[in-house]
N, C-alpha and C positions, 0 to 999 in steps of 0.2 A: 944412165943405164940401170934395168932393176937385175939384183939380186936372183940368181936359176935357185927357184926351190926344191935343194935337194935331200932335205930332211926337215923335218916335224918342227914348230912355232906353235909353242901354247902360249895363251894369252886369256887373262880375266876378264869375263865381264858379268856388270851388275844389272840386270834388266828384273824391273818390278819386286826389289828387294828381295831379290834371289839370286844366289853367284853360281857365276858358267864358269868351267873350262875350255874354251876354244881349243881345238888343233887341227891347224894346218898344214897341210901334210903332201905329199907327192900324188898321194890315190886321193885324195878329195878333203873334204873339211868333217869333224865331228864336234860337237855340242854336246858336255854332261854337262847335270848339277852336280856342283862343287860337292865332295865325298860320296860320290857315286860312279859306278864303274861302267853303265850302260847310256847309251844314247842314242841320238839319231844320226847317221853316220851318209852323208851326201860325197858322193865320187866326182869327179870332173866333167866326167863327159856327161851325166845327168844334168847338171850345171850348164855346160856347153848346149846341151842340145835343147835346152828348154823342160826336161822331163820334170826340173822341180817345180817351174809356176803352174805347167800342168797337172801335176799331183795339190798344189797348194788349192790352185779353182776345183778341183772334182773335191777335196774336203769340203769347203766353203760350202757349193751345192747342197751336200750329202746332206751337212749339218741345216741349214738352210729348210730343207724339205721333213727335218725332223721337226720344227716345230710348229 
């Protein structure tokens, strides 16, 4: 049986020799770099419903078309 998350789970991680702080959290997940207070902050239900692979392809495009 999993664990109800009902409170925040930060967690490290090292991606391209640069440290995240994860947290997991009841309203969605957030991603800093390590000694920074701002980030990108995804909610559940965007998760759920697909709205972040849809945001992730309309950047990919955008960038795509710039060069």
């Amino acid at each position: 049986m999993a664990t109800k998350l009902d409170k925040s789970i930060k967690r490290e991680l090292e991606h391209n020799g640069k440290l995240y702080t994860i947290t997991i959290a009841p309203d969605g997940v957030k991603v800093v770099e390590k000694g920074k207070r701002n980030g990108p902050h995804v909610s559940w239900a965007s998760i759920i419903n697909g709205d972040t692979s849809l945001n992730e392809n309309l950047k990919i495009s955008v960038d795509a078309s710039r060069m």
